[in-house]
N, CA, C and O of each residue as an XYZ file, in Angstrom:
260
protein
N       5.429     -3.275      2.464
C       5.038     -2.006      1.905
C       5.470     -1.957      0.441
O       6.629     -2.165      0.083
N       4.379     -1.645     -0.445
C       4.878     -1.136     -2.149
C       4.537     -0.062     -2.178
O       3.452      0.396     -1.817
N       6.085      0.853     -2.932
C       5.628      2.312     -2.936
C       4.487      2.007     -4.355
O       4.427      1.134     -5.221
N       3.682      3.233     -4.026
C       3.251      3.784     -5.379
C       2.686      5.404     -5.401
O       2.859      5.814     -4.253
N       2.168      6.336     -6.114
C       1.818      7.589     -6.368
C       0.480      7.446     -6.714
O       0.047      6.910     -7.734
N      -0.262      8.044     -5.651
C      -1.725      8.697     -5.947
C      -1.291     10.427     -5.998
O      -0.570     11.160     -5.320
N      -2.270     10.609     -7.340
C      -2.204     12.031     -7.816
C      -1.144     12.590     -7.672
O      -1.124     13.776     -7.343
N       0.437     11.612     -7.960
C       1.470     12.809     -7.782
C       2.020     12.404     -5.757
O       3.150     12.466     -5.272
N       0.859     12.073     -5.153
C       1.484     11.956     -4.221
C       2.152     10.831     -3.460
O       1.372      9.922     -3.177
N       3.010     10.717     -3.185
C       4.016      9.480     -2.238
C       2.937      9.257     -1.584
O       2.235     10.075     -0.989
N       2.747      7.675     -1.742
C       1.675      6.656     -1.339
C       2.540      5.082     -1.012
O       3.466      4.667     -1.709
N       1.999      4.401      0.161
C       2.640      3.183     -0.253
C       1.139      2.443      0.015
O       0.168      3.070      0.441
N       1.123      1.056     -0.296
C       0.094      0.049     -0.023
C       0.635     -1.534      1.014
O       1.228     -2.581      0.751
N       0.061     -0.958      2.152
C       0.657     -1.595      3.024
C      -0.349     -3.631      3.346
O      -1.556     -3.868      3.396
N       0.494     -4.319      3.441
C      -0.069     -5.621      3.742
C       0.907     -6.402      4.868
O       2.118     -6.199      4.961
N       0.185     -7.280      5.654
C      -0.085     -7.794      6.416
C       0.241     -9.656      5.831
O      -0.420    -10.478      5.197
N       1.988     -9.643      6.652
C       1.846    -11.139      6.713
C       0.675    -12.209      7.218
O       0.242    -12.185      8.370
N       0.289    -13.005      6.363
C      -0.566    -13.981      6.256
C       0.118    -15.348      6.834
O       1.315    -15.626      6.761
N      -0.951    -16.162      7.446
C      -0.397    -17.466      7.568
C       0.648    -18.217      6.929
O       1.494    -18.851      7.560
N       0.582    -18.138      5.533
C       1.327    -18.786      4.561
C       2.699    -17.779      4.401
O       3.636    -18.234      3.746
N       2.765    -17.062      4.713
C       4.367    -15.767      4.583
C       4.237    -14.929      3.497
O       5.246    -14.373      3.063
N       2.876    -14.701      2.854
C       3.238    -13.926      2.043
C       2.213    -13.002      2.627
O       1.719    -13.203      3.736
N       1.833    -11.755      1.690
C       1.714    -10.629      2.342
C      -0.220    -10.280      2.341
O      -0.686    -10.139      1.210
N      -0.831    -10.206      3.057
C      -2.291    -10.094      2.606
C      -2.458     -8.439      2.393
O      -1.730     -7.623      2.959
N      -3.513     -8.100      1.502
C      -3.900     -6.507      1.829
C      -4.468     -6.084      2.912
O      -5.404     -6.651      3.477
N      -3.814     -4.837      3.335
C      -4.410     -3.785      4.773
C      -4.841     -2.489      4.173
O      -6.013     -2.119      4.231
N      -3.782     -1.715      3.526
C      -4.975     -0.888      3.104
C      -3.489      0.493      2.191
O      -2.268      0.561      2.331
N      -4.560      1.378      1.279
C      -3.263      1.921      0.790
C      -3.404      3.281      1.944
O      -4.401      3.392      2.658
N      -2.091      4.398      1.994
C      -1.670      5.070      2.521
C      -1.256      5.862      1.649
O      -0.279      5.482      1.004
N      -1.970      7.496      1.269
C      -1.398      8.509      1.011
C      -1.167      9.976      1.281
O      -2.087     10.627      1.774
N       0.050     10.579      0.983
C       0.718     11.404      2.076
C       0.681     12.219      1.624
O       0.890     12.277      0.412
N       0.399     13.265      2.349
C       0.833     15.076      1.753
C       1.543     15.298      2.551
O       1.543     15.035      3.753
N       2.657     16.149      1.500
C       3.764     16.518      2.254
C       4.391     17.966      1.908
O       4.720     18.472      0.835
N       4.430     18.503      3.441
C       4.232     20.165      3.059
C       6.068     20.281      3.907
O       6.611     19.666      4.824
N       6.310     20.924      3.375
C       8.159     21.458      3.709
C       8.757     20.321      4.150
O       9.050     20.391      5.344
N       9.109     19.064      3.498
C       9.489     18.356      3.534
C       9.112     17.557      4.888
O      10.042     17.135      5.575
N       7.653     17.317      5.330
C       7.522     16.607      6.191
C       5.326     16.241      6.077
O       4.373     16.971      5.804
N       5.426     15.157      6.360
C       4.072     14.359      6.028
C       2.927     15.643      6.715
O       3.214     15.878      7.888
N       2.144     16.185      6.372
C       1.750     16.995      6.779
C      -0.257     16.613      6.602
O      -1.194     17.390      6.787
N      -0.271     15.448      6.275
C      -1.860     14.670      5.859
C      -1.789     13.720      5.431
O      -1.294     13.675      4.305
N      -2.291     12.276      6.153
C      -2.361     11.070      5.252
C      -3.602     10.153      5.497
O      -4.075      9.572      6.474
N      -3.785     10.228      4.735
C      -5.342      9.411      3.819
C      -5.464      7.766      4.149
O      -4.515      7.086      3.757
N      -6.221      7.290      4.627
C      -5.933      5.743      4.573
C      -6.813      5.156      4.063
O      -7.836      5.161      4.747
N      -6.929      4.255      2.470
C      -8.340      3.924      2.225
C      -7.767      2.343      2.387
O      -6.648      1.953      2.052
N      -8.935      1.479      3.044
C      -8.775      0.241      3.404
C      -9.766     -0.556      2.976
O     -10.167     -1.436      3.738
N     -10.419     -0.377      1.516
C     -11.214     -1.139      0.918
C     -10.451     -2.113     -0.420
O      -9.503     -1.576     -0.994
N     -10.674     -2.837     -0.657
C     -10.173     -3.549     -1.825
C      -9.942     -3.136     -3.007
O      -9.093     -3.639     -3.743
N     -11.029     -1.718     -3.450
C     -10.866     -1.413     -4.562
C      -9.716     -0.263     -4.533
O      -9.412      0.191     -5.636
N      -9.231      0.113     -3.712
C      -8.226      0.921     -3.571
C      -7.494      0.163     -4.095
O      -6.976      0.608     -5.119
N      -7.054     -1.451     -3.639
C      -5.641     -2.119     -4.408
C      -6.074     -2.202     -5.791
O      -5.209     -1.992     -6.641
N      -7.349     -2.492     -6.203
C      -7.983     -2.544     -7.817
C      -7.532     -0.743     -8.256
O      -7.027     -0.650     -9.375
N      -7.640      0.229     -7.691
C      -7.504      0.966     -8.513
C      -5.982      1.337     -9.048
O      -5.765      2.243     -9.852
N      -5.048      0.558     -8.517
C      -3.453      1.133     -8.446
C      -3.032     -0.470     -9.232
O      -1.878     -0.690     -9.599
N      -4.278     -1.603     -9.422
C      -3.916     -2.315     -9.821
C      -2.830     -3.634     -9.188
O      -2.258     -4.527     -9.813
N      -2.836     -3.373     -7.959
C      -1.858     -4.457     -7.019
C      -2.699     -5.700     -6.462
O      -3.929     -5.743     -6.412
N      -1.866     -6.643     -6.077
C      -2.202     -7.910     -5.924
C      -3.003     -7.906     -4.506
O      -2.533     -7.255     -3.574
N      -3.837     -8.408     -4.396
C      -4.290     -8.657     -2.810
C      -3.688     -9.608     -2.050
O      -4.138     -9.903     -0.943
N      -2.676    -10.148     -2.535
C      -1.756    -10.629     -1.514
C      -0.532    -10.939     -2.648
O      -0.640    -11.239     -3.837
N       1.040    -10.687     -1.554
C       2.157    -10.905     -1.964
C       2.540    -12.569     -2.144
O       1.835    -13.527     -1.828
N       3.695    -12.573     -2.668
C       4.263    -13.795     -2.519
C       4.908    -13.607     -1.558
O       5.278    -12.434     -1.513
N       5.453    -14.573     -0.211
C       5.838    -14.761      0.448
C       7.467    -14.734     -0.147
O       7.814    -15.218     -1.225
N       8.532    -13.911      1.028
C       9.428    -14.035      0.546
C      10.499    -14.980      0.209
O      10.370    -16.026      0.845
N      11.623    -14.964     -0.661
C      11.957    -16.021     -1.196
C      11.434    -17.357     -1.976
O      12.002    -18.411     -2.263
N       9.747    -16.735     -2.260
C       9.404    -18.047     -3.391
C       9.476    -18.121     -4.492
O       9.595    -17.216     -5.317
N       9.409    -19.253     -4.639
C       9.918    -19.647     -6.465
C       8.919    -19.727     -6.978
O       8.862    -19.976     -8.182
């Protein structure tokens, strides 16, 4: 999971270990949150969602050099 903010709101962009250990894209996630509790969340699971926040379509696997 990488946090990030759509419009102000607590969003993360969630991916999916891949064969190789690093992380593939699933899709971003954003939350409305009414009296301190998630009260609506959005799931867009197209590619250009990671193009619009600008994130990688897949992680590096952890611990690589």
């Amino acid at each position: 999971m990488v946090p990030v903010f759509a419009n102000g709101q607590p969003s993360v962009a969630a991916h999916r270990r891949g064969d190789g250990g690093g992380g593939e894209r699933r899709a971003v996630r954003v939350f409305a949150v009414t009296r301190g509790a998630i009260s609506h969340n959005v799931v867009f699971q197209d590619a250009e969602a990671f193009t619009a926040f600008e994130l990688p379509a897949v992680l590096d696997p952890p611990n690589a050099s």
